[in-house]
SEVOSE-289287 format. One record per residue (C-alpha): residue number from 0; residue in one letter; x negated, y negated, z. Coordinates in nm, 2 decimals. Layout:
NUM|A|X|Y|Z
...
***
This chain:
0|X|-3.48|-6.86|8.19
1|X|-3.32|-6.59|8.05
2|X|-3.19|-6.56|7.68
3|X|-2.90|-6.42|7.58
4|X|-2.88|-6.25|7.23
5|X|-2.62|-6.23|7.03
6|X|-2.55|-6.03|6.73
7|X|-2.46|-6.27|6.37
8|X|-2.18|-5.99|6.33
9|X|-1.99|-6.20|6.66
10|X|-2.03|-6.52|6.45
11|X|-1.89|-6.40|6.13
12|X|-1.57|-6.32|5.96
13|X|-1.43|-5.93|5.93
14|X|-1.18|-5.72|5.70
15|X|-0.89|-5.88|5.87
16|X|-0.65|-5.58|5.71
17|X|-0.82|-5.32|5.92
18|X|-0.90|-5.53|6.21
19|X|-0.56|-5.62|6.24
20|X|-0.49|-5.23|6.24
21|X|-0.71|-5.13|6.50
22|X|-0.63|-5.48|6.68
23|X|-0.24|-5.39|6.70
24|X|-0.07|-5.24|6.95
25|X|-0.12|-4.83|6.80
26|X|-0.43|-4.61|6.77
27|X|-0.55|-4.35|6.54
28|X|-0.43|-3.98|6.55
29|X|-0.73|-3.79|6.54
30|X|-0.72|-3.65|6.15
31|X|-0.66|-4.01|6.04
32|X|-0.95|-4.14|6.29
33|X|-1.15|-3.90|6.17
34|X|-1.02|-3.95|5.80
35|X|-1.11|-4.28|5.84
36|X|-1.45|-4.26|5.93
37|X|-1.52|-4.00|5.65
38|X|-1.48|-4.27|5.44
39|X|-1.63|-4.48|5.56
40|X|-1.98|-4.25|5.58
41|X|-1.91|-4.20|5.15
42|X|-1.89|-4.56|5.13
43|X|-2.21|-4.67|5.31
44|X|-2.55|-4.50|5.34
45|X|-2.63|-4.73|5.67
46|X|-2.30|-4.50|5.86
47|X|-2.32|-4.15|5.88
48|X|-2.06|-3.89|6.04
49|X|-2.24|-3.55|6.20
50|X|-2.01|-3.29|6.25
51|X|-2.23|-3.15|6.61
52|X|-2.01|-2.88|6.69
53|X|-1.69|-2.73|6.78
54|X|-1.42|-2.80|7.05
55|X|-1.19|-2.59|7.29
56|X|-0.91|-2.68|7.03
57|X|-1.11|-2.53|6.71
58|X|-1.17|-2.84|6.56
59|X|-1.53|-3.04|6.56
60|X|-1.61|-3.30|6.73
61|X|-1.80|-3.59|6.55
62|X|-2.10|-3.81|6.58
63|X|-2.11|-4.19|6.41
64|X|-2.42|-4.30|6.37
65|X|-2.49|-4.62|6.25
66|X|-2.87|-4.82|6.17
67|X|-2.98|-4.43|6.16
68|X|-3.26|-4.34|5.84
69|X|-2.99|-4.21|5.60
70|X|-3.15|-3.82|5.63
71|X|-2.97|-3.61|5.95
72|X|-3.31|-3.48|6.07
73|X|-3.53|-3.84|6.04
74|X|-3.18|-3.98|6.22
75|X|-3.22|-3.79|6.50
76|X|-3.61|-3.87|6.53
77|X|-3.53|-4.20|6.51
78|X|-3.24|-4.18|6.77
79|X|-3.51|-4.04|7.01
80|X|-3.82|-4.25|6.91
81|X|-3.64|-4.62|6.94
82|X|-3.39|-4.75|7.13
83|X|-3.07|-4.56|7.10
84|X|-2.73|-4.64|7.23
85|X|-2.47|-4.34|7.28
86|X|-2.07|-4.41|7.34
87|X|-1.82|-4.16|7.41
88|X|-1.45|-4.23|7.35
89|X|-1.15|-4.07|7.46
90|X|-1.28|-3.84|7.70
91|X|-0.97|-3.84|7.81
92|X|-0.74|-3.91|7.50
93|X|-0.47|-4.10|7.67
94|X|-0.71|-4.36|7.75
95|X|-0.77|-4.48|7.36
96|X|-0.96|-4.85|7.39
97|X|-1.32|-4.74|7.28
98|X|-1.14|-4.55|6.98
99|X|-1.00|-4.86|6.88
100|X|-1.32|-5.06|6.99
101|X|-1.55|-4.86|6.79
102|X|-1.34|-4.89|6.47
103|X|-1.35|-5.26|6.54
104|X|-1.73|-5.30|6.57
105|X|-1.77|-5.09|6.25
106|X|-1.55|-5.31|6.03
107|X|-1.69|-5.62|6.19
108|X|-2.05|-5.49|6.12
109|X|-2.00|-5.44|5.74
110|X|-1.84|-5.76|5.70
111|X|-2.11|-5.92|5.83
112|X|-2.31|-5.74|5.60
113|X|-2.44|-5.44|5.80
114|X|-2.75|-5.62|5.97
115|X|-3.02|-5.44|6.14
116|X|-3.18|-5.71|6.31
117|X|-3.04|-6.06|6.54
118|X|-3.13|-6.45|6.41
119|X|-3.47|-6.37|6.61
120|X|-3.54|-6.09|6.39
121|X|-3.52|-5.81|6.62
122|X|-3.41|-5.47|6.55
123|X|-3.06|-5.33|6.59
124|X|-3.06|-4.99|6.82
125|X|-2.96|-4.68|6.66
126|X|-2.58|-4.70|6.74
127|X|-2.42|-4.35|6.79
128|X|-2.03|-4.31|6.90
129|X|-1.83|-3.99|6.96
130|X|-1.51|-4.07|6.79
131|X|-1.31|-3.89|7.03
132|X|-1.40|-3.64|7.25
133|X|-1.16|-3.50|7.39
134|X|-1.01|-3.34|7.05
135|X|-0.75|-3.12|7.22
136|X|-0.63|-3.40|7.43
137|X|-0.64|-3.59|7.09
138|X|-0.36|-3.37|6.93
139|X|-0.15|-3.33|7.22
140|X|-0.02|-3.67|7.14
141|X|0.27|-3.85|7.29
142|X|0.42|-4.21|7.48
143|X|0.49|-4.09|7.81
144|X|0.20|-3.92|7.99
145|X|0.03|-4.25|8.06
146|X|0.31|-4.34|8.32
147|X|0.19|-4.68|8.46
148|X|0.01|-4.80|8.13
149|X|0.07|-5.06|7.86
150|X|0.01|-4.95|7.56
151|X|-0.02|-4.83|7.30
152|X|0.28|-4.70|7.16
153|X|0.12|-4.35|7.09
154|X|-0.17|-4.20|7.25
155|X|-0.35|-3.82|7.38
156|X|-0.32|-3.65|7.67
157|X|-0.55|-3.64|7.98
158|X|-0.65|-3.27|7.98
159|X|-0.83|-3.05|7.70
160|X|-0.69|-2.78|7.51
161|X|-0.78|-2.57|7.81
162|X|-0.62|-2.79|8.06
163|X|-0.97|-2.93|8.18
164|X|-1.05|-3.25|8.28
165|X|-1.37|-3.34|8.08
166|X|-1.52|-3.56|8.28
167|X|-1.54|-3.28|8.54
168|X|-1.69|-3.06|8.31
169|X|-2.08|-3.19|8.26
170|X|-2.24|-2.95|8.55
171|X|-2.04|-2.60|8.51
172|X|-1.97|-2.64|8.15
173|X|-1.62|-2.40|8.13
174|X|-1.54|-2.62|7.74
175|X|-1.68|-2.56|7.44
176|X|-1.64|-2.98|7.41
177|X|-1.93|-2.95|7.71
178|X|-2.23|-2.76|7.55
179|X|-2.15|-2.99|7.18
180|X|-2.17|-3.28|7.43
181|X|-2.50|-3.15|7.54
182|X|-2.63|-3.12|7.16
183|X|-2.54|-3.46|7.10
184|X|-2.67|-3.63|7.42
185|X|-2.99|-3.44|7.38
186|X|-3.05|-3.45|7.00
187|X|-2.99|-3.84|7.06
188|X|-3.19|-3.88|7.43
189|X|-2.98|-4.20|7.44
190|X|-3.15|-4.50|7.63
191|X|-2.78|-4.64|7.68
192|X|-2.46|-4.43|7.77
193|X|-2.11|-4.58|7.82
194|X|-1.85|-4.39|7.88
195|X|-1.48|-4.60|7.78
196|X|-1.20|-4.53|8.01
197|X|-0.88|-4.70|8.12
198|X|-0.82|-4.72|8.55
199|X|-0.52|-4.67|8.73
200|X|-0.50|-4.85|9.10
201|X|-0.47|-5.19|9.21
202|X|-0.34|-5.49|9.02
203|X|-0.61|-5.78|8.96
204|X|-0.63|-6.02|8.69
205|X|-0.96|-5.84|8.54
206|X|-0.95|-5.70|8.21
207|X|-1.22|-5.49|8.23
208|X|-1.43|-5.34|8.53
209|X|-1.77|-5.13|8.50
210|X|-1.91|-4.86|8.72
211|X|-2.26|-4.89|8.76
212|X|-2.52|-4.53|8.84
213|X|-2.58|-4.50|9.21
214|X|-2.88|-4.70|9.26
215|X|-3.02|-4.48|9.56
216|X|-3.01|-4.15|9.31
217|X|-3.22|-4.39|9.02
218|X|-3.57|-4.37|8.98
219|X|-3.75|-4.67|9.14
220|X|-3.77|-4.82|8.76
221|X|-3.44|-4.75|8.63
222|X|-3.26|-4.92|8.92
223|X|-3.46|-5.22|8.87
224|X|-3.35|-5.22|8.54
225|X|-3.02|-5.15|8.61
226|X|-2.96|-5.42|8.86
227|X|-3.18|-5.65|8.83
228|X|-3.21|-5.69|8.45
229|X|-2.92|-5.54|8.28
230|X|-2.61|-5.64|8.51
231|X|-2.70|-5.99|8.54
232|X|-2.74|-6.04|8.20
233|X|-2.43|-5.84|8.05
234|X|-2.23|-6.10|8.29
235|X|-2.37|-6.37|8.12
236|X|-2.28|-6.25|7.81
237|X|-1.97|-6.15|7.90
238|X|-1.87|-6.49|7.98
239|X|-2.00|-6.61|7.66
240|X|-1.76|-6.33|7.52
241|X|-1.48|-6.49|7.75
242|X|-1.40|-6.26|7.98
243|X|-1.54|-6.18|8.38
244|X|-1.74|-5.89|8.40
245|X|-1.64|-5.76|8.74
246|X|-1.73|-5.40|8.97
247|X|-1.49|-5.07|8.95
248|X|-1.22|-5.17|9.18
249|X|-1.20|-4.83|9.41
250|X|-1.03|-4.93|9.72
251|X|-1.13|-4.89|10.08
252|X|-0.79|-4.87|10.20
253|X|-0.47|-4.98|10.05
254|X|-0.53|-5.30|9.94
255|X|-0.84|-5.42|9.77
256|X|-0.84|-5.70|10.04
257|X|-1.01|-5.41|10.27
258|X|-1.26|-5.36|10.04
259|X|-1.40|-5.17|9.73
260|X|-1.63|-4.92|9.68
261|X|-1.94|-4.83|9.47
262|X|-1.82|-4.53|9.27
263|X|-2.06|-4.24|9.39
264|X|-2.09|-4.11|8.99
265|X|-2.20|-3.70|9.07
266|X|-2.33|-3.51|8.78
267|X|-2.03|-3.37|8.73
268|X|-1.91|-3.73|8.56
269|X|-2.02|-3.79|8.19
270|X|-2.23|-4.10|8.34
271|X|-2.34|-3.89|8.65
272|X|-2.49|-3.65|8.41
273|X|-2.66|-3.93|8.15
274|X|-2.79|-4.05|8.47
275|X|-2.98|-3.72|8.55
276|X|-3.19|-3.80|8.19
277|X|-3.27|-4.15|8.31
278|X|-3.02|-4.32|8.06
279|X|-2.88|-4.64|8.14
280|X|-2.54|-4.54|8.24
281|X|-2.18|-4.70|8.24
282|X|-1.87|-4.64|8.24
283|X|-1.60|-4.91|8.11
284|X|-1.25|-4.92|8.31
285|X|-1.00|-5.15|8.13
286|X|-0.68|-5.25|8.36
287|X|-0.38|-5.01|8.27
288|X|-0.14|-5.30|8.28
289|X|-0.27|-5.54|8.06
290|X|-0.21|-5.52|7.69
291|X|-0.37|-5.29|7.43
292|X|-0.53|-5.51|7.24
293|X|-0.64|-5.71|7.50
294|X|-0.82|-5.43|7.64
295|X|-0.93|-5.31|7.34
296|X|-1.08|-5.68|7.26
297|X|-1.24|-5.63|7.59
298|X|-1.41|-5.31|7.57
299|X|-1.56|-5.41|7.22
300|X|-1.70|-5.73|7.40
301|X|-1.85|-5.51|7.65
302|X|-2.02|-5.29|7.39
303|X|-2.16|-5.63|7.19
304|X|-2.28|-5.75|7.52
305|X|-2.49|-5.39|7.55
306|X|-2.57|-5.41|7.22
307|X|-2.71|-5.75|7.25
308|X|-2.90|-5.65|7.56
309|X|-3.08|-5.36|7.41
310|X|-3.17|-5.57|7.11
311|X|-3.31|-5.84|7.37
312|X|-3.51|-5.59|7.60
313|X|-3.54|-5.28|7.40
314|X|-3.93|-5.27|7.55
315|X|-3.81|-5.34|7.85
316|X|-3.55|-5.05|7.85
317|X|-3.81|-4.76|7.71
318|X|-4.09|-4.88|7.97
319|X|-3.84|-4.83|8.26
320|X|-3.77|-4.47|8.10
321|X|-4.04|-4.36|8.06
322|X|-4.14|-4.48|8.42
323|X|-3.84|-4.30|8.53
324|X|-3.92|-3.94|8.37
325|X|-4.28|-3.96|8.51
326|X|-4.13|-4.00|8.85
327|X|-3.89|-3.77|8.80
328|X|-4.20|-3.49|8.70
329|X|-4.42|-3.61|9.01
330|X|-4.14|-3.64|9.25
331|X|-4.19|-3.41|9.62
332|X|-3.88|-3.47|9.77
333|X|-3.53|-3.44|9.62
334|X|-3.26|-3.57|9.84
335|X|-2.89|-3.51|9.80
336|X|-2.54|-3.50|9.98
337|X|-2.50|-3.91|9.94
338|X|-2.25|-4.05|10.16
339|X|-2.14|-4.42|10.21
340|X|-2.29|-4.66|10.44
341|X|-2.04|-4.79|10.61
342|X|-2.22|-5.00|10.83
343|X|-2.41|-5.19|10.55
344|X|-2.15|-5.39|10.38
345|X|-2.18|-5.66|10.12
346|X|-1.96|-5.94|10.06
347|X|-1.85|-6.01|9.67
348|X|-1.59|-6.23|9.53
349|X|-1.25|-6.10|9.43
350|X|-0.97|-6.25|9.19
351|X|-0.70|-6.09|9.29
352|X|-0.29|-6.08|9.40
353|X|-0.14|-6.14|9.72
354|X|0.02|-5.78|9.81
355|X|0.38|-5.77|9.89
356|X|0.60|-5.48|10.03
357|X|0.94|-5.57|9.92
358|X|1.25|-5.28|10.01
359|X|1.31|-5.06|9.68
360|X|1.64|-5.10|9.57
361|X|1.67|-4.71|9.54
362|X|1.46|-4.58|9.82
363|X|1.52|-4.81|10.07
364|X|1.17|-4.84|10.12
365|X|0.96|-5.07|10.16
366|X|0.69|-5.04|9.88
367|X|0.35|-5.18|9.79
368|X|0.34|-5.46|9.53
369|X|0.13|-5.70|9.37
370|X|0.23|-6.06|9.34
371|X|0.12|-6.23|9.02
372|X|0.26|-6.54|9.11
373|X|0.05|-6.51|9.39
374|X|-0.33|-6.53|9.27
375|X|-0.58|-6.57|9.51
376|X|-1.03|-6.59|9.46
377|X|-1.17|-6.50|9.79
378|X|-1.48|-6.27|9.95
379|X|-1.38|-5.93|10.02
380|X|-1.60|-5.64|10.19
381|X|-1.81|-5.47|9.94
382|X|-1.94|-5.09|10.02
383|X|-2.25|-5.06|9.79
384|X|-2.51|-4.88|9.97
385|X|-2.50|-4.51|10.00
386|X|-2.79|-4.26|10.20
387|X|-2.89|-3.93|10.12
388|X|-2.76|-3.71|10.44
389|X|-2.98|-3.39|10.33
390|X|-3.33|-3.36|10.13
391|X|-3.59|-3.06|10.04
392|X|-3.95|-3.02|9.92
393|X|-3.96|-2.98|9.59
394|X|-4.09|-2.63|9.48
395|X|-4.35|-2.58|9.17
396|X|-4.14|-2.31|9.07
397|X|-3.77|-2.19|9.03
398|X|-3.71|-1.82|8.92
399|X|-3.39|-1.73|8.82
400|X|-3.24|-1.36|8.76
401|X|-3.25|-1.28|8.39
402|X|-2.89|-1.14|8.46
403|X|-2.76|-1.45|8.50
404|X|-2.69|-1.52|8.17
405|X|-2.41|-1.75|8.23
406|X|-2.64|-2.02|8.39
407|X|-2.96|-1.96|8.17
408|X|-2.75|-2.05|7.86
409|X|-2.63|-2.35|8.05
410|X|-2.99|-2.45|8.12
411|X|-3.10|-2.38|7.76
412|X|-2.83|-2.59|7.64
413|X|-2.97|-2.90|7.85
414|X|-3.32|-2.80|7.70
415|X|-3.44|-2.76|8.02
416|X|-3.82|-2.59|7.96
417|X|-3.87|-2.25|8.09
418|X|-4.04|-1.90|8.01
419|X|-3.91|-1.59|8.04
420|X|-4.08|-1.28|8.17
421|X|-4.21|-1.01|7.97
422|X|-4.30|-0.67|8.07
423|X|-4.66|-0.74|8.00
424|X|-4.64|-1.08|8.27
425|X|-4.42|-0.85|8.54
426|X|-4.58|-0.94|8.90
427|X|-4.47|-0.90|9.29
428|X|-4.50|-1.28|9.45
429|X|-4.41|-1.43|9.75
430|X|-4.10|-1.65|9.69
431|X|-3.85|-1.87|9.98
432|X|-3.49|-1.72|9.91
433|X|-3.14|-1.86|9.96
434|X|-2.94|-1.68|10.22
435|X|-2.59|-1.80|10.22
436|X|-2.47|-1.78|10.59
437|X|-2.16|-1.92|10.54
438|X|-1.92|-2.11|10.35
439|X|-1.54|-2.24|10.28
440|X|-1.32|-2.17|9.98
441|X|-1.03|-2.45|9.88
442|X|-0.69|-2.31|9.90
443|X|-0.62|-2.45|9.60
444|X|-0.86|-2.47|9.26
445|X|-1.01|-2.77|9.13
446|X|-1.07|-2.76|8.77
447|X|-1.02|-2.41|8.71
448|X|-1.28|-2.29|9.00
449|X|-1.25|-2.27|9.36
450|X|-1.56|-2.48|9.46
451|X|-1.74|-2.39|9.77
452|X|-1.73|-2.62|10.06
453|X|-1.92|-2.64|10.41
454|X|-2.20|-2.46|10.28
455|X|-2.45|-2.35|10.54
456|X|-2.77|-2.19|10.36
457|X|-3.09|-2.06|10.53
458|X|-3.43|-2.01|10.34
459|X|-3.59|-1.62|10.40
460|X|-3.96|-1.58|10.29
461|X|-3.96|-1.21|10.04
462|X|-4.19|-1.06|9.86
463|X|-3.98|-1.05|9.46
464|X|-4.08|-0.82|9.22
465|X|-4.00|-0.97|8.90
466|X|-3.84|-0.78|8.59
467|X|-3.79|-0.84|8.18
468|X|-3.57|-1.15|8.17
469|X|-3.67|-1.33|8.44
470|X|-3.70|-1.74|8.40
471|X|-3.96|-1.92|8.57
472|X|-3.90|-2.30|8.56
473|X|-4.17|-2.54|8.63
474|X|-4.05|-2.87|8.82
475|X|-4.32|-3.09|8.68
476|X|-4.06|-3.18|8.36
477|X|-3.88|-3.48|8.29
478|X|-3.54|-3.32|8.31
479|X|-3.64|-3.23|8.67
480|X|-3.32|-3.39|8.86
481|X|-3.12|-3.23|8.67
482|X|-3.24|-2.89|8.74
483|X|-3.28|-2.95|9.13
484|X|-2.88|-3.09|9.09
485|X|-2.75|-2.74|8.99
486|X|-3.01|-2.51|9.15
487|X|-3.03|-2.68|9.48
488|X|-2.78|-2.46|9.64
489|X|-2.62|-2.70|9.90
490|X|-2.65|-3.01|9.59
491|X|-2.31|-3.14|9.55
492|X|-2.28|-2.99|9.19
493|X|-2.48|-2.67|9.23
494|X|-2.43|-2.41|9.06
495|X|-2.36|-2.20|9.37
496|X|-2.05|-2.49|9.47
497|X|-1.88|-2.46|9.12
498|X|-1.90|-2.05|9.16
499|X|-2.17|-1.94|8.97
500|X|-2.28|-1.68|9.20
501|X|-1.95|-1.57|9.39
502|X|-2.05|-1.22|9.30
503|X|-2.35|-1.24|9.54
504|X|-2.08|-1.32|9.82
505|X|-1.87|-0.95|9.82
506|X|-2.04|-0.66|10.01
507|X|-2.03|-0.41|9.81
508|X|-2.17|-0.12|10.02
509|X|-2.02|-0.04|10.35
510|X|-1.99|0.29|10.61
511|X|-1.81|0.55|10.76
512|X|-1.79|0.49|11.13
513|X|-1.73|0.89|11.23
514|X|-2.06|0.93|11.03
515|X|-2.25|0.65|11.11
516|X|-2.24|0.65|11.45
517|X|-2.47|0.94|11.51
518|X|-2.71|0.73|11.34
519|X|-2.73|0.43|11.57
520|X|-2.92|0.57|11.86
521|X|-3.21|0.63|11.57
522|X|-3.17|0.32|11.47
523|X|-3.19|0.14|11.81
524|X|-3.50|0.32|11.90
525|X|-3.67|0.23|11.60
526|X|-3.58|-0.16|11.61
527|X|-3.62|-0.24|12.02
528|X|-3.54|-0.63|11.94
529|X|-3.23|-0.53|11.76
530|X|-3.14|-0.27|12.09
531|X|-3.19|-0.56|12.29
532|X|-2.99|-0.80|12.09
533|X|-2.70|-0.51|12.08
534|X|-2.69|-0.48|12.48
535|X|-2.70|-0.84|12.55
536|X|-2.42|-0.93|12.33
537|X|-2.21|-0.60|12.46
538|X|-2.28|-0.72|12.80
539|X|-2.17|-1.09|12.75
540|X|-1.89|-1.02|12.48
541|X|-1.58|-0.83|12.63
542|X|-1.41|-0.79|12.29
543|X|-1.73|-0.72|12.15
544|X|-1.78|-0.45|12.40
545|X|-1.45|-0.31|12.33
546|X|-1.43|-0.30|11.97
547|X|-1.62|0.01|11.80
548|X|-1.64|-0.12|11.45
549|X|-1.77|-0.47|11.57
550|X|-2.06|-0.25|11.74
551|X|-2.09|-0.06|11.45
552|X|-2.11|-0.33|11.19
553|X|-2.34|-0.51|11.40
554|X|-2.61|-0.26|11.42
555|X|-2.52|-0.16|11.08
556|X|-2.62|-0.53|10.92
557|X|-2.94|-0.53|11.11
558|X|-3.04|-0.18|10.96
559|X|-3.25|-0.11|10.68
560|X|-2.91|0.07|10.58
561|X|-2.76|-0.32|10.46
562|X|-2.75|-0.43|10.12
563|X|-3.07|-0.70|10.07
564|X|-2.85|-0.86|9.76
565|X|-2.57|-0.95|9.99
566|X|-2.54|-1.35|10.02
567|X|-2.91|-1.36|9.87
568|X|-2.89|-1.64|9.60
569|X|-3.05|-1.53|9.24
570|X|-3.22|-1.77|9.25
571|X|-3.55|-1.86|9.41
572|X|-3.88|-2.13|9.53
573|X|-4.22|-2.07|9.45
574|X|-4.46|-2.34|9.63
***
């Protein structure tokens, strides 16, 4: 049978003046957030505040730790030697419940008098929670950006002081907010990440819907944990906290009676990317239309239901780990490119409202409505199950051009292990290099970059002489799926996709065609498979055989006279 824990702090009363503050319908600004918490950290050794580093708006962005051991550097040890629990708020800042939610736990907590360990006498995690992320999006603070929400009367915006969405920004790292994330995630190496958001979409009677990691992207240990162990038990709890845990309602079609949708959570997500360092990963959706405080009483239930499983299977959580990172080091194939499964579909249980398309009184239109006098329970289709559509053998080796500074500080910054090469280690070795053949640029950017689409890359074997500044980056590492994700070229979050190496893509050497011409018979007798390839194609291609500098070009891009760099990736396999 299993047991569900529960913290004494559930049980017992709290400082109802501030409770009732962070229960009402308003939320913190960030200075008085952040005020807030300062005081709280001079008040009591057991919370400390960690200024990690700063934001795209110039202020820092903060790090609550609670049950740490009162000393920044033994915290940190701590955080990565027991089981640690990480929480980001307010990624984006118009969507304030876990800012609200973490101010209640903390003034719940002390009243209760700050325990570190259940009525069984086991130990409370190490609790860490970003304040608010999203500090630009924090000060940019308003009641009308949040169009279809309720509440509260005053809240941030969705984009950063750049105009970024953060939860896009984990894989090509354009905000400052992105590489303090980084410090924190990695100084903590959290066992548990949840990420608190509020959805948009359907209506539905749930409070408060989860997304759960991609089970076919876990390692073997980490998805049993996830859905086997954790799920089951957090709905249990969650009852017991008296509210339905339920899946992320991402519709099929147009109506959630077609069908929902595992979220496919890519690195680029705040949970995609915990999920590349074999954390337990979740993010919380609360329902837009239902009340502030309700959802804020519903996040914080969600976070005591966590926080009582990791106090109930803390072994449990660090064996699956570190199962997870030795798989990840010993792993030969690394798939990617998930797609759904439409043909394997589950069936799950669905509260939900009958939809209605009554005629707009101004349109004229009939328009999509739910009907809450109208509940319904019934099963609905349930599309869980992705498959990877591409996979590779997984090299011993990446090298990656010293010049490309850019991504090397990117890598550093995820402490991904690698050496550099010195003059004295310089070497010629065989290496399998990208060749992009072709590709597709958006019309329009996403995120500030014009990610590359339909990518069609080919593998050359070259002999690379490498130079001072080169990195070579062993794949035998427990960060591994992380560094396949974003040197994998044709990976869905690649560095190559997000733009990294557009410069590689321009020709920068051409010819004159007067000139070059009395070259090609020289070049034709020296390279008889290229002649032959020349005449056929002239022979077959009318246009082809009427077009000089499509002859010219052609024969010119199989010479020695063409630029090796063009379309060849910096980046390279060593097996």
């Amino acid at each position: 049978m299993k047991k569900v824990f529960i913290l004494p702090l559930l049980l017992l009363s709290y400082n109802k003046g501030y409770c009732q503050q962070w229960s009402a319908n308003t939320t913190p600004t960030y200075p008085e957030l952040i005020a807030h918490l300062q005081q709280l950290d001079k008040q009591h050794r057991e919370i400390q505040l960690y200024n990690m580093g700063s934001s795209d708006y110039g202020l820092p962005i903060y790090l609550c730790v609670i049950n740490g051991d009162k000393d920044s550097l033994k915290t940190f040890i701590k955080a990565r030697n027991n089981t640690t629990i990480l929480i980001n708020n307010a990624i984006h800042a118009g969507e304030p419940d876990g800012v609200n939610a973490s101010l209640l736990w903390l003034e719940q907590w002390i009243s209760a008098g700050k325990p570190t360990k259940n009525r069984d006498g086991q130990d409370l995690p190490v609790i860490a929670f970003i304040p608010a992320y999203n500090v630009g999006g924090m000060m940019n603070r308003s009641s009308k950006s949040r169009a279809n929400q309720n509440g509260p009367e005053a809240y941030g915006f969705r984009g950063s002081a750049k105009n970024l969405d953060l939860n896009r920004d984990f894989i090509k790292m354009d905000a400052v907010n992105s590489f303090t994330f980084a410090r924190i995630f990695h100084a903590l190496d959290p066992d548990i990440f949840i990420d608190n958001h509020v959805s948009n979409g359907a209506d539905y009677p749930y409070t408060l819907t989860y997304i759960s990691s991609m089970k076919e992207r876990l390692a073997p240990s980490m998805q049993m944990l996830t859905y086997e162990s954790c799920i089951p038990i957090l709905r249990e709890h969650c009852q017991i906290e008296n509210f339905e845990l339920f899946p992320y309602v991402e519709l099929k079609g147009a109506t959630p009676e077609s069908g929902i949708v595992a979220f496919n959570d890519l690195p680029r997500y705040a949970m995609g990317y915990a999920s590349l360092f074999h954390s337990l990963s979740f993010t919380v959706e609360t329902h837009m239309l239902k009340a502030f405080p309700q959802r804020v009483q519903a996040t914080l239930s969600f976070m005591n239901s966590m926080i009582a499983y990791a106090i109930g299977h803390s072994q449990e959580i660090e064996t699956a780990r570190t199962a997870a990172k030795d798989w990840a080091k010993n792993q030969t194939i690394f798939a990617y490119n998930y797609q759904l499964d439409e043909k394997q579909v589950d069936q799950i249980r669905f509260k939900g409202y009958e939809a209605i398309y009554p005629e707009h009184p101004i349109t004229g239109l009939k328009q999509l409505g739910y009907d809450q006098k109208q509940p319904y329970e019934k099963y609905i289709p349930y599309y869980n199950h992705y498959q990877a559509k591409d996979s590779t053998s997984v090299p011993k080796y990446y090298i990656v051009g010293g010049q490309e500074q850019a991504l090397i500080e990117r890598l550093e910054s995820n402490q991904i292990e690698l050496t550099r090469i010195t003059a004295s280690s310089i070497k010629t070795i065989e290496v399998s290099s990208f060749i992009v053949k072709d590709y597709k640029a958006p019309s329009k950017p996403y995120e500030g970059h014009f990610k590359l689409q339909n990518l069609q890359v080919d593998k050359q074997l070259i002999t690379l002489e490498l130079k001072p500044g080169d990195i070579l980056i062993a794949c035998n590492q427990d960060k591994a799926n992380f560094i396949h994700a974003v040197l994998q070229p044709l990976a869905e979050d690649s560095y190559l996709t997000w733009n990294f190496f557009d410069s590689y893509l321009q020709q920068k050497e051409y010819f004159s065609p007067y000139v070059f011409k009395e070259q090609i018979a020289e070049i034709l007798a020296a390279q008889p498979k290229l002649k032959e390839a020349y005449d056929t194609r002239k022979r077959l291609d009318v246009k082809f055989a009427n077009d000089e500098w499509e002859q010219l070009y052609f024969i010119y891009k199989n010479s020695p006279y063409f630029e090796p760099s063009f379309m060849r990736l910096p980046v390279y396999e060593v097996y």
